[in-house]
C-alpha positions in Angstrom: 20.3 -19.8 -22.0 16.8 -20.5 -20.5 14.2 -18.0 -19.7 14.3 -16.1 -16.4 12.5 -16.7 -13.7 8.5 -15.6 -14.5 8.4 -17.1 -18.1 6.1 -19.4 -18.8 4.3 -20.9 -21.8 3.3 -19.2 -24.9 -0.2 -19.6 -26.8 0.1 -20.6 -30.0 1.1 -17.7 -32.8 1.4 -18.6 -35.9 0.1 -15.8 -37.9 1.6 -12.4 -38.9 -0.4 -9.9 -36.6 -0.6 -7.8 -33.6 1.6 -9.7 -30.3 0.6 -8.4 -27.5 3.3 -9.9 -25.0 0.8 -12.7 -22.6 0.9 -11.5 -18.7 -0.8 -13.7 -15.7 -2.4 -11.7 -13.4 -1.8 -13.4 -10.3 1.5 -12.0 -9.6 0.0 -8.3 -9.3 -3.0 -9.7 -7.1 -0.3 -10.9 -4.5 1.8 -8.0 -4.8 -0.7 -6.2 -4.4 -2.4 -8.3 -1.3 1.3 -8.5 0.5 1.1 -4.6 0.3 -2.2 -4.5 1.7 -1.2 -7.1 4.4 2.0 -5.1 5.5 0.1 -2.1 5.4 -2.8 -3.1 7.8 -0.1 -4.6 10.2 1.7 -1.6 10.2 -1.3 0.3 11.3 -2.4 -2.7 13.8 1.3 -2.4 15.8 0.9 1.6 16.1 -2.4 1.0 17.6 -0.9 -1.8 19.7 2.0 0.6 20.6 -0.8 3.8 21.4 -2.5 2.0 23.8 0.8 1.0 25.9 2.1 4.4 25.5 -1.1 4.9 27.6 -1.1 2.5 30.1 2.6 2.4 30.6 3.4 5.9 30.1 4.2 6.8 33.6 6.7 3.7 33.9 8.7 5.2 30.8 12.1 3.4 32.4 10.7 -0.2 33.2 12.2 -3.3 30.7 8.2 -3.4 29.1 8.4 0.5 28.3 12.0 -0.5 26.2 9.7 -2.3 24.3 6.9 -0.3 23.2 9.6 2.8 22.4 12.1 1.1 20.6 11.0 -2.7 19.1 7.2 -2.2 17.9 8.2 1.7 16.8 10.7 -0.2 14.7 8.0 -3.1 13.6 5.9 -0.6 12.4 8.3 1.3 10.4 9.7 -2.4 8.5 5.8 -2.9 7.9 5.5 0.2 6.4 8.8 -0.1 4.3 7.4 -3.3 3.2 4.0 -2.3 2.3 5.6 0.9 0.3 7.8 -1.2 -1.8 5.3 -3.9 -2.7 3.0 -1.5 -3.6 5.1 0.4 -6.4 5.7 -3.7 -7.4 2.1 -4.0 -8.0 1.7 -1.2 -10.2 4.6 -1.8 -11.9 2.8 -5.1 -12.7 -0.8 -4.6 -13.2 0.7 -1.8 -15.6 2.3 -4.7 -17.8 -0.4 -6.9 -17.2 -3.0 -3.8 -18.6 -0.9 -2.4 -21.2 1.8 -4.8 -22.4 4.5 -4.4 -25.2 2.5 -5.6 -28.6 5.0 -6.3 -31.2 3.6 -5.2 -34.4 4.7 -5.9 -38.6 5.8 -2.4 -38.1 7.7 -2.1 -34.4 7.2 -2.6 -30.6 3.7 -0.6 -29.1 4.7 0.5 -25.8 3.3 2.2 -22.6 5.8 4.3 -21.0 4.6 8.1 -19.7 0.7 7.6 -20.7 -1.9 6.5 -17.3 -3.4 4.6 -20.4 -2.9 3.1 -23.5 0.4 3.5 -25.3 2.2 6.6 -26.3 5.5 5.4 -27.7 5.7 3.1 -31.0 9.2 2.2 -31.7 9.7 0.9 -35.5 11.8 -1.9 -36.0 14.7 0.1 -37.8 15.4 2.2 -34.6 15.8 -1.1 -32.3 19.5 -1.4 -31.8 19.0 -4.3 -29.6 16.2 -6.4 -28.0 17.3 -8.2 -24.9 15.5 -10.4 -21.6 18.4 -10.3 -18.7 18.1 -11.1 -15.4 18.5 -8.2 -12.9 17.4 -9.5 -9.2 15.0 -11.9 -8.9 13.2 -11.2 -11.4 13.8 -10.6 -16.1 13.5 -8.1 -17.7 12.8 -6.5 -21.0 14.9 -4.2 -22.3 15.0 -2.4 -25.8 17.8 -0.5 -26.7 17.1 2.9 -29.2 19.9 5.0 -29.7 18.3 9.1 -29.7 15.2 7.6 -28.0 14.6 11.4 -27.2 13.1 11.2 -30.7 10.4 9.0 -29.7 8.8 11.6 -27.1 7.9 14.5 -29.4 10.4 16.8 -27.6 9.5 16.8 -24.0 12.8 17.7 -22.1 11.1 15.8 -19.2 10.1 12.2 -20.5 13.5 12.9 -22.7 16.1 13.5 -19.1 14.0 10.2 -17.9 14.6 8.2 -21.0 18.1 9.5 -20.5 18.1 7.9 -17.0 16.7 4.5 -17.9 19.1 4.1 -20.4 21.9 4.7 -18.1 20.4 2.5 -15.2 20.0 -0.3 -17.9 22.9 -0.5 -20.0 21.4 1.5 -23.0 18.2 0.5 -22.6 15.6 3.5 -23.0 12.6 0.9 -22.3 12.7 -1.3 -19.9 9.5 -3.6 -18.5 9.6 -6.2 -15.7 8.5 -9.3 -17.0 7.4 -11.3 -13.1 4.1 -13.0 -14.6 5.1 -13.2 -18.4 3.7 -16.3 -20.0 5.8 -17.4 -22.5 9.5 -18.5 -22.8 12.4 -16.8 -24.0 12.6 -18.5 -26.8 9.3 -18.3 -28.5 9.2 -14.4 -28.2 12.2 -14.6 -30.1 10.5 -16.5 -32.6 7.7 -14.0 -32.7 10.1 -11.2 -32.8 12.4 -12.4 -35.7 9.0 -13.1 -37.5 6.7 -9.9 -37.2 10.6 -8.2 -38.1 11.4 -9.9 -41.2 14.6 -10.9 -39.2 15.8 -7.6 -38.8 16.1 -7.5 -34.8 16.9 -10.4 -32.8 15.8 -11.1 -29.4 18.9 -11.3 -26.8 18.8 -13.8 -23.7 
């Protein structure tokens, strides 16, 4: 099977270290600009529909008054909607693109409750399965670690949401959008079956 859609070209790794998993950073940016776009539109059409309201307020049941109450209300709100959702994208993805898995000799260094840096290493022994599947339009990573729990020194809180990933994700306690990723299927599986001595495989 070929890589999903966002997978790109690997640099070259040849030697036994620290992987840190290559991310573009173009995809956040226009996330991140759609957001801002949607966002400024939204605000532009409840201006729009302000000043109507004003000068057509006393002709509330004329076809033009149909209009502002009901079609740019409704614009404004899809904008909104918009800019909302491609706004949780964006940090979604300048998250991976900051703070990436880095596959180590040892495990997988990963990101998951901390605003910065990483606060979950996962050694390779308690990877059950490694796996890039397509859900939408976009892959994703997904490493499955049975009693992930384990991994979050007790916190009942990041434990119920580990919980919840895994049953959103067919087992998979961690889970990282990989839009922007540059480098193919393939040759992360390469990279993982060599910094694990072969003990974990990479699914795809």
């Amino acid at each position: 099977m070929t890589a999903g859609p966002g997978i790109g070209y690997p640099p070259a790794v040849e030697q036994k270290s620290d992987f840190p998993l290559p991310v573009a950073a173009a995809p956040a940016y226009l996330t991140a600009t759609v957001a801002a776009v949607s966002a400024v539109g939204a605000l532009v059409v409840m201006v729009i529909v302000g000043y109507l309201l004003l000068a057509i307020g006393h002709l509330s049941g004329a076809p033009a008054a149909t209009l502002v109450f009901v079609f740019f209300p409704l614009l404004a709100l899809g904008l909104l909607a918009s800019a909302a959702v491609m706004a949780l994208l964006a940090r979604a993805e300048f998250r991976l693109f900051r703070n990436p898995p880095v596959f180590t000799a040892g495990g997988v260094r990963l990101r998951v409750f901390a605003r910065r840096g990483y606060d979950v290493f996962v050694p390779w022994e308690r990877v059950s399965r490694l796996r890039i599947a397509d859900r939408g339009p976009r892959p994703f990573l997904m490493v499955d670690v049975p009693g992930a729990e384990d991994l979050v020194g007790g916190d009942p809180g990041k434990a119920e949401r580990l919980r919840r990933t895994a049953e959103r994700f067919e087992g998979a306690a961690f889970v990282y959008a990989l839009r922007g990723a540059l480098i193919h299927a393939e040759d992360l599986g390469a990279v993982v079956d060599r910094l694990s001595d072969g003990a974990v495989g990479l699914d795809y």
